[in-house]
N, C-alpha and C positions, 0 to 999 in steps of 0.2 A: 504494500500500500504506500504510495508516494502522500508524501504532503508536502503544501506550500511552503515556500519560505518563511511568509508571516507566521504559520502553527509552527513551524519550528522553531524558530527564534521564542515563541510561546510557552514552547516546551522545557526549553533552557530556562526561559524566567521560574518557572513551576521548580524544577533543580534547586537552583538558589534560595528563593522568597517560598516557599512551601514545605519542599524535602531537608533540606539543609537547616533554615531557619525555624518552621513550624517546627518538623521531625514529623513529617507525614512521610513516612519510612514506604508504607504502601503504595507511591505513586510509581517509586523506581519501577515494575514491571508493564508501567505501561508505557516509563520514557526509555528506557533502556532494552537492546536487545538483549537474548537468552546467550545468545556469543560476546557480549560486549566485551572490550577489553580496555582498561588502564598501564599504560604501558608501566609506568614511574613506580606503582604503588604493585604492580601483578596483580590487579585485582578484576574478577570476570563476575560477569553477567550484572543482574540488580542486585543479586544480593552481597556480591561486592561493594555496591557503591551503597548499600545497606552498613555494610562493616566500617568502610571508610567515615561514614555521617555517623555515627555511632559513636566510633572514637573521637573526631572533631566533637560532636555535642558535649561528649564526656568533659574535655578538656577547655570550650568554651560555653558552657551553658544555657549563655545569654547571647548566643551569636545572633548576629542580623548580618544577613546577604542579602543585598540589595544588588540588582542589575541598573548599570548608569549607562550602560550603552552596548549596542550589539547589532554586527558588519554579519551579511551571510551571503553565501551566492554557491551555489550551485548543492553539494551536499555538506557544507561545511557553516557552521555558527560561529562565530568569533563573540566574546563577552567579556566585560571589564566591568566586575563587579567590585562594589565596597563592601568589606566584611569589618566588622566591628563586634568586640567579644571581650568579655572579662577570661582571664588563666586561672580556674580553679582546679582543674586537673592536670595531669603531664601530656605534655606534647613534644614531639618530636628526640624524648628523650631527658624533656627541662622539666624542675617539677614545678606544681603551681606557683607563681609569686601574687596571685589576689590582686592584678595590676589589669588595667581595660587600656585594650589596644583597635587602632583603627589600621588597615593596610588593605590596598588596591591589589587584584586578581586577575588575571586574564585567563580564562579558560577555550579552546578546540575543541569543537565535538562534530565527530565528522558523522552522518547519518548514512545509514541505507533503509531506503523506505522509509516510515515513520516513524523511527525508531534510531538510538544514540549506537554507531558500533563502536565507534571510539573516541578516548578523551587524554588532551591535555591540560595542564593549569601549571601556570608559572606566578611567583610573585617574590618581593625581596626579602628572606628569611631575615636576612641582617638587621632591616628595619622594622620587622615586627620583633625579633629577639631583642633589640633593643628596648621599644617601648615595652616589652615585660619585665627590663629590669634585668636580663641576663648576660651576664658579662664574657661569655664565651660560646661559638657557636654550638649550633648540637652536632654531633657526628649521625650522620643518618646513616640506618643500616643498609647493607647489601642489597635486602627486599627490595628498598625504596627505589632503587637503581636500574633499569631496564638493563637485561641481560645484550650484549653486544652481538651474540650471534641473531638478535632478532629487527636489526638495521633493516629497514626496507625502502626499495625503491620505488618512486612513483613516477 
């Protein structure tokens, strides 16, 4: 099933401002394919991106993800949200410090059919570790790191 541009760019808002921020866990299966993949985090289908939202809520409780804008054309969504959240649990490794941070997101979600197959998100760990108060970066594990034999060409 194809959908338009505008339902998809739709769909990404619902990601952010619903699944993410609500924690309406139960939309992922109807924005994410049963194959979806995260390359960054190895994480597949919805109920990966169930585990991912899970751990970020843990660790920001009070997030708001807000979408401030978003480029799309052909099967691909571009998004540059603002996410904003207090640190009461550990992320990325750091433990809480009880400190409210604001930082800018870009997230890639390339579709097939009506549905998310795959996703990026980039943003500056440095300057949200900072506004937490964390004087040293985190070491991300291995997981976090897309395996090299999985380079693909388009």
């Amino acid at each position: 099933m194809e959908t338009s541009i505008p339902a998809r760019k739709a769909l990404i808002r619902q990601l952010f401002e619903r699944i993410i921020t609500n924690g309406e866990l139960e939309l992922a299966d109807k924005i994410f394919a049963p194959d979806f993949h995260w390359p960054q985090f190895g994480l597949h289908g919805p109920e990966g991106v169930r585990t991912w939202v899970r751990h970020f809520r843990h660790a920001f409780p009070d997030v708001d993800d807000r979408v401030v804008e978003q480029i799309a054309e052909e099967d691909v969504v571009i998004s540059r949200v603002r996410i904003r959240g207090t640190q009461l649990g550990p992320y990325l490794g750091t433990e809480p410090t009880g400190r409210t941070a604001e930082w800018t997101a870009v997230g890639i979600d390339r579709f097939r059919g009506g549905q998310v197959v795959e996703r990026t998100a980039v943003f500056d760990v440095t300057h949200l570790m900072r506004q937490l108060g964390h004087q040293t970066m985190p070491i991300l594990p291995s997981s976090m790191l897309p395996p090299f034999d999985e380079v693909v060409e388009r």
